[in-house]
C-alpha positions as CSV (number, residue, x, y, z in Angstrom):
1,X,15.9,48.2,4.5
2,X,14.5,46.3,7.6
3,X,11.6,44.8,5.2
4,X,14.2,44.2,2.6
5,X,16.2,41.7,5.2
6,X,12.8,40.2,7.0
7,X,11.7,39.1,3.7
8,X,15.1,37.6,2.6
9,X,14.1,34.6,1.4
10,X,11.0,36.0,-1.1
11,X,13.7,38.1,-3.1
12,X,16.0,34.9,-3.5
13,X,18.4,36.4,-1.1
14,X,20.7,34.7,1.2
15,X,18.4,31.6,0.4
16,X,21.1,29.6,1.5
17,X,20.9,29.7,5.0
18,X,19.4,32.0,7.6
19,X,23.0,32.0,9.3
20,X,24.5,34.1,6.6
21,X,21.8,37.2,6.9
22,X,23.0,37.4,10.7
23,X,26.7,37.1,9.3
24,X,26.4,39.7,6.8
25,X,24.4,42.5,9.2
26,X,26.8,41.8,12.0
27,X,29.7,42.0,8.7
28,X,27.8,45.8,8.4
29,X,28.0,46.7,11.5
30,X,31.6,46.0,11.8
31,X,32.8,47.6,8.9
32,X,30.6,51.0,10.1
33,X,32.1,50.6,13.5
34,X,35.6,50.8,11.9
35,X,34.6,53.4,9.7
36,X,33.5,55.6,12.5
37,X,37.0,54.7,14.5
38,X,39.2,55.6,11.8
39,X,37.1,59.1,10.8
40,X,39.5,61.2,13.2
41,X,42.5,59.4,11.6
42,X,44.4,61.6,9.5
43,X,44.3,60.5,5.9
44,X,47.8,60.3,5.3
45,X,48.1,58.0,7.6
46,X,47.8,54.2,5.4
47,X,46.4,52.3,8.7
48,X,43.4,54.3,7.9
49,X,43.3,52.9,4.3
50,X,43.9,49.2,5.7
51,X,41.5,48.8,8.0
52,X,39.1,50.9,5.5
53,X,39.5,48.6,2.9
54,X,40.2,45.6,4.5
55,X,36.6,45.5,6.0
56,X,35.4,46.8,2.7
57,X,37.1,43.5,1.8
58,X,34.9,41.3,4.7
59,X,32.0,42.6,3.7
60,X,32.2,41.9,0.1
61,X,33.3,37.9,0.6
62,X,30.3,37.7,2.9
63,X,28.3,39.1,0.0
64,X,29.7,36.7,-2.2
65,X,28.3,33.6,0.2
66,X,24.9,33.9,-1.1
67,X,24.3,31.5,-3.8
68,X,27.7,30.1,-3.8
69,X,28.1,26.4,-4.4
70,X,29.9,24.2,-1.4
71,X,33.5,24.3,-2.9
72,X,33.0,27.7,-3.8
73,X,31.8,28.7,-0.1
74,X,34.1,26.8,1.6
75,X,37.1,28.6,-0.3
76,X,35.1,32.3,0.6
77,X,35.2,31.2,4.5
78,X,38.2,30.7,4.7
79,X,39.5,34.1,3.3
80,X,36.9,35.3,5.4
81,X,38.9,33.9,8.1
82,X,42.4,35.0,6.8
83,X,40.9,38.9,6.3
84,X,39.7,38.4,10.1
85,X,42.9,37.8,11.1
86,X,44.8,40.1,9.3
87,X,42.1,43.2,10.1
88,X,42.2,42.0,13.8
89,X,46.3,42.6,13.7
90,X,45.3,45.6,11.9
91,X,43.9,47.0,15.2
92,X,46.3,45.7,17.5
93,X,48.5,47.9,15.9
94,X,46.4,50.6,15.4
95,X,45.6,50.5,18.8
96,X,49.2,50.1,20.3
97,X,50.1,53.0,17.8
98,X,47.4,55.1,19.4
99,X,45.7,55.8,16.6
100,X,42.4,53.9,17.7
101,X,41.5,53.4,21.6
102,X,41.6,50.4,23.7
103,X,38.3,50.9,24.1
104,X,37.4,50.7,20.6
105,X,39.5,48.2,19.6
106,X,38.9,45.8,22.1
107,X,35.5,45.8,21.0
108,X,35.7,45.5,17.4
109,X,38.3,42.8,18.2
110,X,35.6,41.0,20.1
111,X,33.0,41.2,17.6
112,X,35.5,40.5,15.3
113,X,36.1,37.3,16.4
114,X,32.6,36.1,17.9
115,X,31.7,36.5,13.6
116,X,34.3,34.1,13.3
117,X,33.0,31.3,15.5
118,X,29.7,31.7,14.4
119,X,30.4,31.1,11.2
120,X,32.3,27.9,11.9
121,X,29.6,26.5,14.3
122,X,27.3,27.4,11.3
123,X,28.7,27.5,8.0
124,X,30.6,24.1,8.8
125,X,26.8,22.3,9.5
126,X,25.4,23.8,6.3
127,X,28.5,22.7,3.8
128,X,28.2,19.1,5.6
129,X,24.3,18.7,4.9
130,X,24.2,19.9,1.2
131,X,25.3,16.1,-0.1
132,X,26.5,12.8,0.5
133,X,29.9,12.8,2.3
134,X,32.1,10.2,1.0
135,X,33.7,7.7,3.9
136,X,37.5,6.8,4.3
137,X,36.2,2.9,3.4
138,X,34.1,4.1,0.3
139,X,36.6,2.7,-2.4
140,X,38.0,-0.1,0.0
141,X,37.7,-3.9,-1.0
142,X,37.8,-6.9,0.2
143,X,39.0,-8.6,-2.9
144,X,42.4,-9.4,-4.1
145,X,43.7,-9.8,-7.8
146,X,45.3,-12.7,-9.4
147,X,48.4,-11.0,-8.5
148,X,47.8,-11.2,-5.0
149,X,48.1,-7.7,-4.9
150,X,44.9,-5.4,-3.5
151,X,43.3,-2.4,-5.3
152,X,44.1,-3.7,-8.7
153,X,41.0,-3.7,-9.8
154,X,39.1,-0.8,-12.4
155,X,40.9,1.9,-11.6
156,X,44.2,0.2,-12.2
157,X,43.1,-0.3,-16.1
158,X,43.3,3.6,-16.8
159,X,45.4,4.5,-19.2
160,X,48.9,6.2,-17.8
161,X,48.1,9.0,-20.0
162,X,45.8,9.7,-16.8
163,X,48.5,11.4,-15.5
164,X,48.7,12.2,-11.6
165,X,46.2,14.2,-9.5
166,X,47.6,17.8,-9.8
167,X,49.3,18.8,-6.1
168,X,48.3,21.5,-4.4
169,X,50.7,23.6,-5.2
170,X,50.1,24.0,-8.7
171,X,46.1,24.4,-8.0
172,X,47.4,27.1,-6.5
173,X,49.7,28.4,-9.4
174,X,47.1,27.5,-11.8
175,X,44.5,30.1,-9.8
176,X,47.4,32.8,-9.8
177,X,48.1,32.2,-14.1
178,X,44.4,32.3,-14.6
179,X,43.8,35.6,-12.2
180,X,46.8,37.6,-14.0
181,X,45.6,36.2,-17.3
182,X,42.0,38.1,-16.5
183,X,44.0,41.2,-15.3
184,X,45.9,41.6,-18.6
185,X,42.7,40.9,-20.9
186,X,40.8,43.2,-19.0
187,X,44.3,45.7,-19.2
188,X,44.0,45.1,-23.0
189,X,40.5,46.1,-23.7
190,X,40.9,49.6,-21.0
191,X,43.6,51.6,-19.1
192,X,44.5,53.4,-16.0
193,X,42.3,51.2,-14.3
194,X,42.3,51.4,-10.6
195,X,41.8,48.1,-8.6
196,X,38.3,48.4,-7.9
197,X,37.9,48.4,-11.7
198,X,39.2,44.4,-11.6
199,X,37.4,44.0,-8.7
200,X,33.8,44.7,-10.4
201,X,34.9,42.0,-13.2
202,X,37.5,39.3,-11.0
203,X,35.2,38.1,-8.2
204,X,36.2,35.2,-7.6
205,X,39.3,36.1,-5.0
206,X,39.3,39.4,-2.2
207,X,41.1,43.0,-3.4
208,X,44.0,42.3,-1.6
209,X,44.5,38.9,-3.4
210,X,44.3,41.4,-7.0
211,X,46.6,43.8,-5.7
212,X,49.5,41.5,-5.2
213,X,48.9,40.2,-8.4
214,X,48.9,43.2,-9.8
215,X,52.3,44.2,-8.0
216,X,53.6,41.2,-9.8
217,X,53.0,41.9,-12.5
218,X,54.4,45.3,-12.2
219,X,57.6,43.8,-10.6
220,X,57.7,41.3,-14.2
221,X,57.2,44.8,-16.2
222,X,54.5,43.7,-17.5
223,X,52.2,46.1,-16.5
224,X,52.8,49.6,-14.7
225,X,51.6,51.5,-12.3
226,X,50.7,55.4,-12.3
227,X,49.8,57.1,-9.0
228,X,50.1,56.1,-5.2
229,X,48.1,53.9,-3.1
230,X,44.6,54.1,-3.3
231,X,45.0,56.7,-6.6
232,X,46.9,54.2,-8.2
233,X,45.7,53.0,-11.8
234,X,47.3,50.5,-13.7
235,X,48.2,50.2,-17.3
236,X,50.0,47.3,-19.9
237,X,53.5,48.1,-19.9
């Protein structure tokens, strides 16, 4: 394994940047650490299965960083980020609960977030050097129209058919369509499928992302669910 990781960069992995094979061992030794802290949990407990899957979840974004293109990475940080957060809370409560140490948590915690400002310090440097930033003055001109009226110039002889740029928001509901779109083509082709059957074929979003859609869709009727938690498979309605 130690050969594999040394000689990274012959096998096309992590190729990217040396920054994200430090990432992704320190990722590992997180998500063993909480494996180990949550063995003596009992498993009907469902902060066991949180923390279990959501650094299962960490460690597969991570993963997905090598290779990635700059919009792509930039979108994978920041739900690294968001699954940080959420599995650091995780603890907190585990550890207030008393279902994990102080001790334990605390350091985890730590690690946790000294990940997180690595990656920032580094992943922010790489993104920023792999092409040609565009400045706030780039389209700015110094020339005025007959009109008197700046800014009129080519890119005020597009056709209105243009339309406007597309807001956030629905970027955001367009992802959401597309992901439950995949989930009922994938629902129409097999059944009782359990999430990590979508997550072998959607990889372009974490688990937990798949799982609420999937609850949608359940809530919509139009798929449903058979089983509980972590033995739940999922079927069109």
């Amino acid at each position: 394994m130690n050969n594999i990781f040394n000689n990274h960069k012959d096998i096309g992995l992590f190729n990217n940047g040396d920054y994200l094979v430090f990432s992704f061992k320190k990722t590992e030794k997180i998500v063993t650490a909480i494996y180990l802290v949550t063995g003596l949990i009992k498993d009907n407990e469902p902060m066991k299965w949180e923390l279990r899957e959501g650094s299962m979840s960490m460690h597969s974004v991570i993963m997905s960083l090598n290779g990635a293109e700059v919009v792509d990475k930039n979108r994978l940080l920041q739900s690294f980020y968001t699954l940080s957060i959420q599995m650091t809370s995780f603890l907190n409560i585990a550890m207030i609960s008393g279902l994990v140490s102080n001790m334990n948590s605390s350091i985890i915690i730590s690690e946790i977030t000294a990940l997180i400002e690595y990656l920032k310090k580094h992943a922010s440097s790489a993104t920023s050097s792999a092409g040609y930033i565009l400045s706030d003055t780039f389209f700015s001109t110094d020339t005025t129209s007959d009109t008197g009226t700046k800014g009129h110039g080519i890119l005020s002889k597009l056709p209105d058919s243009a339309g406007e740029p597309k807001s956030k928001v629905m970027i955001v509901k367009d992802k959401k369509d597309s992901r439950k779109n995949s989930i009922i083509s994938i629902l129409k082709k097999d059944s009782q499928l359990t999430i990590k059957d979508f997550v072998k074929v959607i990889n372009d979003c974490s688990e937990k992302t798949i799982q609420r859609e999937l609850i949608d869709l359940v809530e919509k009727g139009i798929v449903k669910r058979s089983g509980e938690r972590r033995w739940s498979t999922y079927s069109l309605a």
